[in-house]
N, C-alpha and C positions, 0 to 999 in steps of 0.2 A: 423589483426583481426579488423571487424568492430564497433566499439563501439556507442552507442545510450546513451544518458541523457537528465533528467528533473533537471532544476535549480527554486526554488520557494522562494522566499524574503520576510517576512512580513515587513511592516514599522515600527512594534514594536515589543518586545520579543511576541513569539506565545504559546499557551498554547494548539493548538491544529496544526499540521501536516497536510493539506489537500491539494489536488488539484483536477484538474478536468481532467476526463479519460472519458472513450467509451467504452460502453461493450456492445457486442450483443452475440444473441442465435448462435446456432451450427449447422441452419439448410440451406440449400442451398441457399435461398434466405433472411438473415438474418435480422432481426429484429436491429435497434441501438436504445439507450438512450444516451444521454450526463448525465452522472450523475458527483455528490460531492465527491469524493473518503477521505478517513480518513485513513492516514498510521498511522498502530498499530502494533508496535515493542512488544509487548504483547500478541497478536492474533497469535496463531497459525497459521491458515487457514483464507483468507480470504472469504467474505460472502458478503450477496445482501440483501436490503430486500424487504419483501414480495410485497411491491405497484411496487418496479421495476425488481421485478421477473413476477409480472401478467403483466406488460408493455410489455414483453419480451416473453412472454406465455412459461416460464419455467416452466418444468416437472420437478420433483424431480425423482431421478433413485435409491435414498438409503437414510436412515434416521438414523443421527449421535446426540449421547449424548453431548449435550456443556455446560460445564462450564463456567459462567460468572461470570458478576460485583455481588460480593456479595459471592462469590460461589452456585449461583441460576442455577439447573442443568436445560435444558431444551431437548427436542427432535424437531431438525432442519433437514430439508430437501436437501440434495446436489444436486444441477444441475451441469451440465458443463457450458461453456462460456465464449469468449471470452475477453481480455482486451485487449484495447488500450492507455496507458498511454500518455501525452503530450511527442512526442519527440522520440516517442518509435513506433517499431515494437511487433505486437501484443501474447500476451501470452495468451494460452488455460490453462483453471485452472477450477479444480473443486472449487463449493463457499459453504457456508452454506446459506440457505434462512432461516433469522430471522431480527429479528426488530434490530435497532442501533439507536446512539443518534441520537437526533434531528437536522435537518438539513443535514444530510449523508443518502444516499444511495447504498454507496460502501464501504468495510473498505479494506484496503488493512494488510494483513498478513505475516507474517515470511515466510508463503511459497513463494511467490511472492519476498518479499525483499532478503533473501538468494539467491536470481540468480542475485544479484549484490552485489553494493558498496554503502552502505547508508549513509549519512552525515550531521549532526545537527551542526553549528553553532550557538551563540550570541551576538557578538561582535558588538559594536557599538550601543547597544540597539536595535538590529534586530536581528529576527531568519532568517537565509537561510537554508534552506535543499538542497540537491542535491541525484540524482541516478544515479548511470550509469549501463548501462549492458553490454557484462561481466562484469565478477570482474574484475578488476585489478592486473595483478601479483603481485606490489609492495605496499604494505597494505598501507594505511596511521596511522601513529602511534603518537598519541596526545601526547602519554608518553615517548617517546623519543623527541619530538621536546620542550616541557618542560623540561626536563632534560637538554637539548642542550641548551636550551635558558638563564637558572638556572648558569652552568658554562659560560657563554658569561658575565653575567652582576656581578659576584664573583671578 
């Protein structure tokens, strides 16, 4: 089985997850944006917004109820659409079109990350994340290598 991954380093602990991906429309002759992607382990679904949904001349085909920051409920529009993450063969996902923080254009969500293996370090006063897709059969388990490490030094 083929496995694909993104590895991202900040030089200091990071407080926000981001990288940069490629998403275009779903139409023969596609449209691309290089956008700022924000992985959010929080986000259900991931989402676009609106200035690079109109980049993209995305049609909304159905309009969903989203809870946000705050629990401020809103009514966001779903396109389809491509992603290409650094590293990666590309994934078709429906998005929500709505506004996000500042600086991002792309949030990446649960549904997206569930079709891998997601991984936050901080060691060394650096954040690194890593993705790989598939999953990996053999999980990585922090609470047994702590445990293991706890009887090493006893």
């Amino acid at each position: 089985m083929r496995h694909s991954a993104l590895k991202n380093e900040s030089p200091n602990l990071a407080i926000r997850l981001t990288s940069e991906t490629e998403i275009s429309d779903m139409s023969q002759n596609p449209k691309k944006i290089k956008a700022k992607a924000l992985w959010d382990t929080g986000a259900m679904m991931s989402a676009i917004t609106p200035e690079a949904a109109r980049s993209l001349s995305l049609v909304s085909y159905d309009r969903k109820r989203v809870k946000g920051i705050n629990n401020e409920i809103t009514l966001a529009g779903i396109a389809r659409v491509y992603i290409k993450l650094p590293n990666m063969d590309e994934i078709k996902s429906d998005v929500l079109i709505c506004s996000l923080v500042k600086d991002i254009d792309f949030l990446i969500g649960m549904d997206i990350i569930q079709l891998g293996d997601f991984s936050i370090s901080n060691g060394a006063g650096k954040t690194l994340f890593t993705f790989a897709m598939p999953p990996f059969e053999d999980k990585t388990d922090l609470y047994e290598k702590a445990i293991a490490i706890g009887k090493n030094t006893k």
